[in-house]
GUKEPA-286248 format. One record per residue (C-alpha): x negated, y negated, z. Coordinates in steps of 0.5 Angstrom, whole numbers, plus 2048, in hexadecimal, padded with zeros to 3 digits. Each point is the difference from the previous one (the first is absolute). Layout:
% GUKEPA-286248
XYZ...
END
This chain:
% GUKEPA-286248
8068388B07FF8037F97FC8078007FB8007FA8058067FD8057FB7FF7FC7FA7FF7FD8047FA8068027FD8017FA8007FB7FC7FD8008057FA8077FE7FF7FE7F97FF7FB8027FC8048047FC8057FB7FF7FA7FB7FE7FE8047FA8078027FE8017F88007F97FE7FC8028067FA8077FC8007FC7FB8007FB8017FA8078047FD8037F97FF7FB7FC7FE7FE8057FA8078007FE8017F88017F97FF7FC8038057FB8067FB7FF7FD7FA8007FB8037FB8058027FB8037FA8017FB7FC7FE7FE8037FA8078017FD7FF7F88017F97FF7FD8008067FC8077FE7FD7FF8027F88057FC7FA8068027FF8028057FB8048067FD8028068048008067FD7FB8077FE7FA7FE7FD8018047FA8067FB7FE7FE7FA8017FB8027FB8048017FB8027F87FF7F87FF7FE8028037F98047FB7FF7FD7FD7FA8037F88047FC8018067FF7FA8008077FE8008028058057FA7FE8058037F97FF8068028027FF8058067FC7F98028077FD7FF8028058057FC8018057FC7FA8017F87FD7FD7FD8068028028068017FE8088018018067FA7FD8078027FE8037FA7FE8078027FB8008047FE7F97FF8037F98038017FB7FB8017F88038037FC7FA7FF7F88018057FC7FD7FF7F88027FB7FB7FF7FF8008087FE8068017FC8017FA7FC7FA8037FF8048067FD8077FC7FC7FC7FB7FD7FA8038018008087FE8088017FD8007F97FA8048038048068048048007FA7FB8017FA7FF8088008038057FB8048067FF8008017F88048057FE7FE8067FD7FF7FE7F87FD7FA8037FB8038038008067F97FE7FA7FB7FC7FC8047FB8058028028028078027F98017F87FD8008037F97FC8027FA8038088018008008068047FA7FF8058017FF8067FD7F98037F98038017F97FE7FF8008047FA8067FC7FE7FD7FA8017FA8017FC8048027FA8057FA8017FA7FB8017FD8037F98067FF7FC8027F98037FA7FC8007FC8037FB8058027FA8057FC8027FC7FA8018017F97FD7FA8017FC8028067FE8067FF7FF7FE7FA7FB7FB8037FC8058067FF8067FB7FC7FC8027F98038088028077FB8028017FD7FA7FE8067FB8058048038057FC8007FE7FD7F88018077FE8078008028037FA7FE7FC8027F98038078018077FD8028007FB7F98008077FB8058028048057FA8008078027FD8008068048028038067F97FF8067FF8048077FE7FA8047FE8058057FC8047FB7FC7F97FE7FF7FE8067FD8068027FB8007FA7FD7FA8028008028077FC8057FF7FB7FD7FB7FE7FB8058008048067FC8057FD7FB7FB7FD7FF7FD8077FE8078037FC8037FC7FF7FC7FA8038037FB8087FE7FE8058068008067FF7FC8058057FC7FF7FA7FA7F88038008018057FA7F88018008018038078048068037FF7FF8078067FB8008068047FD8058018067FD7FC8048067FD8028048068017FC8048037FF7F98078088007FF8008078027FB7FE8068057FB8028068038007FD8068047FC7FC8068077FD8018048067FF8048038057FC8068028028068067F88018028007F88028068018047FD8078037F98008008008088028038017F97FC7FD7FC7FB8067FF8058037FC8027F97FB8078028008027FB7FA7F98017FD7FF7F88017F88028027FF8047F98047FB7FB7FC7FB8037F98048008018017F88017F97FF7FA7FE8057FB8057FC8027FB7F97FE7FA8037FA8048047FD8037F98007F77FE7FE7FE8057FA8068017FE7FE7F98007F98017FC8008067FB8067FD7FF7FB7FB7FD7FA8047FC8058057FD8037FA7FD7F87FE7FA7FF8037FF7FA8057FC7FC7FC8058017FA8057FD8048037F87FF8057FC8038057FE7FB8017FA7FF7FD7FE8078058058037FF8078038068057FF8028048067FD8067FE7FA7FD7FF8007FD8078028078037FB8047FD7FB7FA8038038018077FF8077FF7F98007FE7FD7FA8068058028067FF8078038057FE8068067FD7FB7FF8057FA8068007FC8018077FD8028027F98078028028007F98057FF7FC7FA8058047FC8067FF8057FF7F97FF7FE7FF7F98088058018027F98057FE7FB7FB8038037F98078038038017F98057FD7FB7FA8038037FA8078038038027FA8057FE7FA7FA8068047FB8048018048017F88038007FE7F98068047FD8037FE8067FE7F97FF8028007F98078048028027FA8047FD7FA7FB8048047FB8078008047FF7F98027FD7FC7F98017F98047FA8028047FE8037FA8007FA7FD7FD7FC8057FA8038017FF8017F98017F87FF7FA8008067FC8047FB8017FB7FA7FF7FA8057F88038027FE8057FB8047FD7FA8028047FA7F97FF7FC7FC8048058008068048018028087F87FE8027FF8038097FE7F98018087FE7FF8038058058007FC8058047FA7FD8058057FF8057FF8068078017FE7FD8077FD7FD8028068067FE8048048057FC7FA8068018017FF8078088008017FF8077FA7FB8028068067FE8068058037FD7FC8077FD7FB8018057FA8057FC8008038078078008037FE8038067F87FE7FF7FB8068038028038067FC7FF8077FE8048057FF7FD8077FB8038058037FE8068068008028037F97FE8067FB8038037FD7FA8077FD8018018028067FF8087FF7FB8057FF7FC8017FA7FC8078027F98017FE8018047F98057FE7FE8017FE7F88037F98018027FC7FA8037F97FE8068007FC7FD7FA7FB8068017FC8067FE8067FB7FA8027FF7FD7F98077FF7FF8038008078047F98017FD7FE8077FA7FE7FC8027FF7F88077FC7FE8038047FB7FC8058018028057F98007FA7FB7FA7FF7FC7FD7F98027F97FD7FF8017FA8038008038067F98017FF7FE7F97FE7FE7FA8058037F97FE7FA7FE7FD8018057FB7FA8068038028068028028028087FD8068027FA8067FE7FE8078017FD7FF8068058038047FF7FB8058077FE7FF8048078028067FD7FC7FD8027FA7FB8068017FF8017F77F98048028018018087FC7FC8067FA8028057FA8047FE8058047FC8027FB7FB7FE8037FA7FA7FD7FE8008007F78057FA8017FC7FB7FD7FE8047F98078038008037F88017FC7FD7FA8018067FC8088008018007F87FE7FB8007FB8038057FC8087FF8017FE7F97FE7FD8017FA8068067FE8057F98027FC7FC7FC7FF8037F98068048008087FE8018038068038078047FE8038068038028057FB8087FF7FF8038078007FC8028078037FC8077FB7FC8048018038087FA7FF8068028078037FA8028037FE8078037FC8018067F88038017FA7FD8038007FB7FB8077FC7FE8028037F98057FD7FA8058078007FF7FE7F87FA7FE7FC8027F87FE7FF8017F88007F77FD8017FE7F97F97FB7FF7FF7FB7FB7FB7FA7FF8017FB8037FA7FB7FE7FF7FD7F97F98027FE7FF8087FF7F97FF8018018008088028088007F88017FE7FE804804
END
C-alpha cells in the first residue's frame, strides 16, 4: 500500500512530466508552422528574377541613354519578367506579350494606380491630371470629361476646320521653303500645336503667329519637359532625398512650368473675364476650357480647379504636340530609307486624291498602305518604349511570381514589338505585315491585341488616340502628297535613337521638299 507522501510525490512528477511535454508540445509546433509558413510564402511571394547587387550600382545602368536596349537585354538574361531594385524602389520590367496581357487586360484593375515621378508630379501641378492620378474618382471624372465630351465624334468632326487650317498652313509654309533643307520634326510640331491649342481653348498657338508672342519657344520649352519626366532622377529612386533635388531636376522643371503656366493663366483669365451670355459655341463645338469653366460653375462636388485644368491643358499640349512629331520624323525617316514603300504609298495617293487636288479628311480612310506604314513606324519606334509606369495596389501574381503592391512595373513595348515569337523578321521595315488580303489593314490602337501595344491597353491606354491618329494621318498625308522628299546628300541617313519617355530620333531628320503636283494654286493657304 502506497502512503500519501509517496503517492504525492508521485503525481507531481507526472504532472511535471505532462507540462514539460505540452511546452515541447507547443515549442514544435511553433517551429513547424514557423517553416511551413516560410515555405509557403517563398513559394507565393517568389519576386522575378533579376540582377544582384548593391541598390546604388544597379542604379547606374539607368543612365544609359539605351535603356531600352539594356532592358531588352536583361529581359534576354533573365527571362519576360524580371526584378531591378533601384534604390529604395522595386521595379518589375515585363518583356512579352503574355505577360503584358495579364498587367493590362486580366488584372488591368489592381494594375491601374500611379507612382509618377518627381518632375511628373512638378509639371503637372502635384500630379492632379490624367497621366499621373491614381484610378479614383477623381480621375474618372477627369477621364470621362475628356473623353466623352472633348473628344467626342462630334466634337471631333466639328473641330476638322482647326485640322485642316493647321495643316493647310504647313504645307503653304513647307511650299516657300523648297529646295531647301526642312526639320520634319519642327513642322510637324508647328501643326500639332495650332490644331491642339485651337481644340482646347479656342485660339490656335504656333511659332508661325507673328501677331503673338505666346508661342515662340513653345516647343522647346515641351521638349525640355519630356526629356526631364523621362530622365533618370536620384529622388526617384530614394524618396528620402528628394527634398534636396540633388541633379536640380525639381528646379529646371519648375522653370520650364512657370513658362507654359504664364500662357496658360492668361488664356484662362481671359475666357473667365467673358461673360456667360457673351460665351458661343464655335461652330457648334465647345472648347475644353469652355466645358471645364462649365463643370466648374454647376458642380460644387466635381469642381475642377484652375490648377486641375492647367495640368491637363499640360497633358493635352505635351502628349498632342510632342508624340505627333515625334512619329512623323520617324515615319518620314523610315519611308525615306525604303522609297519602294515611299513610292507605293505615294502611288496610293495619286490613285484616291489625284494630282489636281489636295488631301481632304474624308479621304483618310481610303489610305490603307499609308496607314499600314504608320503602324510598322509605331512598331518598330514605339513613342513610349516603356509606356507610363504602373503601380499595383495589391500584391499580384504574374507569370508565376510576385508583383508586390507598390512596385513601379513597366511593359517593355520596344522588346515586345520587334521579338520573333510574334513578328517574323521583326527588325525589317515591312508594311505588309499590317495589311489583310483584302487590302484593309490589321490591327489598331486599342491595345486589345497585346502584340501591338502603340498606345498601351486597359483603363490606362492613352486616351487622345483618336485625334492624334487622324492628326498624323491627315498630315503625313498631305506632306507626301504635295511634295517629293530628298535627304540632303552631304549628311548620312541613320534611325539611331536615344531613350526618354517618349522614343526620340538621336538626330533631327532634315528633308529636301520639292513640288510634286502641277497646279501652284493648291499650296494656297
Amino acid at each position: 500500500m502506497i502512503s500519501a507522501s509517496r503517492w504525492s510525490w508521485w503525481s507531481e512528477l507526472i504532472t511535471s512530466k505532462k507540462d514539460d511535454l505540452t511546452f515541447q508540445l507547443l515549442i514544435f509546433s511553433v517551429i513547424s508552422l514557423s517553416v511551413f509558413w516560410y515555405i509557403f510564402r517563398k513559394a507565393t511571394f517568389r519576386l522575378p528574377p533579376g540582377p544582384r547587387g548593391l541598390p546604388v550600382l544597379v542604379y547606374l545602368p539607368f543612365l544609359s541613354p539605351d535603356l531600352h536596349h539594356e532592358f531588352t537585354k536583361l529581359g534576354q538574361r533573365y527571362g519576360p519578367i524580371f526584378k531591378l531594385q533601384l534604390g529604395s524602389k522595386t521595379y518589375i520590367i515585363v518583356s512579352s506579350s503574355d505577360l503584358a496581357k495579364e498587367v493590362v487586360r486580366v488584372q488591368d484593375d489592381a494594375f491601374a494606380n500611379r507612382d509618377p515621378p518627381v518632375a511628373g508630379v512638378v509639371v503637372t501641378y502635384g500630379g492632379i491630371d490624367i497621366v499621373w492620378s491614381d484610378n479614383n474618382s477623381y480621375w474618372r471624372n477627369l477621364r470621362k470629361v475628356f473623353v466623352s465630351e472633348v473628344l467626342s465624334h462630334k466634337n471631333l468632326e466639328a473641330s476638322r476646320s482647326f485640322r485642316r487650317t493647321g495643316v493647310r498652313k504647313i504645307i503653304k509654309h513647307v511650299y516657300e521653303a523648297m529646295g531647301n533643307e526642312v526639320d520634319v520634326g519642327g513642322i510637324a510640331f508647328t501643326s500639332s500645336l495650332s490644331v491642339v491649342t485651337s481644340m482646347i481653348w479656342g485660339k490656335s498657338l504656333d511659332e508661325n503667329e507673328e501677331s503673338s508672342n505666346l508661342g515662340v519657344g513653345f516647343r522647346e520649352v515641351i521638349t525640355k519637359i519630356v526629356e526631364l519626366i523621362g530622365a533618370a532622377n536620384v529622388s526617384d529612386f530614394f524618396p528620402v532625398l528628394s527634398r534636396f533635388d540633388l541633379q536640380g531636376v525639381e528646379r529646371t522643371m519648375k522653370q520650364q512650368l512657370h513658362k507654359v503656366d504664364e500662357i496658360f493663366q492668361t488664356i484662362i483669365e481671359d475666357r473667365m473675364s467673358v461673360k456667360p451670355e457673351e460665351s458661343v459655341e464655335q461652330q457648334g463645338r465647345k472648347d475644353l476650357l469652355q466645358i471645364l469653366l462649365e463643370h466648374k460653375q454647376k458642380d460644387n462636388t466635381s469642381t475642377f480647379s484652375i490648377n486641375q485644368i492647367k495640368a491637363l491643358f499640360m497633358d493635352i499640349v505635351a502628349g498632342g504636340t510632342d508624340t505627333t512629331s515625334t512619329m512623323a520624323e520617324w515615319t518620314m525617316a523610315e519611308l525615306l530609307k525604303n522609297p519602294e514603300v515611299l513610292k507605293t504609298i505615294q502611288d496610293e495617293l495619286e490613285q484616291v486624291i489625284g494630282l489636281n487636288n489636295i488631301v481632304e479628311e474624308s479621304h483618310l480612310s481610303k489610305l490603307h498602305y499609308l496607314d499600314a506604314a504608320i503602324k510598322e513606324t509605331f512598331r518598330l519606334h514605339p513613342p513610349l518604349p516603356l509606356l507610363i509606369g504602373r503601380c499595383p495596389n495589391m500584391s499580384c501574381n504574374v507569370g508565376g511570381y510576385t508583383v508586390p503592391k507598390g512596385a513601379n512595373v513597366f511593359l517593355n513595348v520596344w522588346a515586345i514589338h520587334r521579338d520573333p515569337k510574334y513578328w517574323e523578321n521583326p527588325t525589317e521595315f515591312d508594311p505588309n505585315r499590317f495589311l489583310n488580303p483584302d487590302g484593309t489593314t490589321k490591327y489598331d490602337y486599342s491595345g486589345n491585341n497585346t502584340n501591338f501595344l502603340a498606345f498601351g491597353s486597359g483603363r490606362r491606354r492613352c486616351p487622345g488616340v483618336p485625334l492624334g491618329e487622324k492628326m498624323l494621318v491627315y498630315l503625313l498625308a498631305s506632306l507626301l502628297h504635295s511634295f517629293d522628299w530628298t535627304l540632303p546628300k552631304d549628311k548620312e541617313h541613320e534611325l539611331s535613337d536615344k531613350f526618354g519617355i517618349v522614343l526620340k530620333k538621336r538626330k533631327p531628320l532634315m528633308a529636301i521638299p520639292s513640288q510634286r503636283l502641277p497646279d501652284k494654286v493648291l499650296y494656297n493657304y
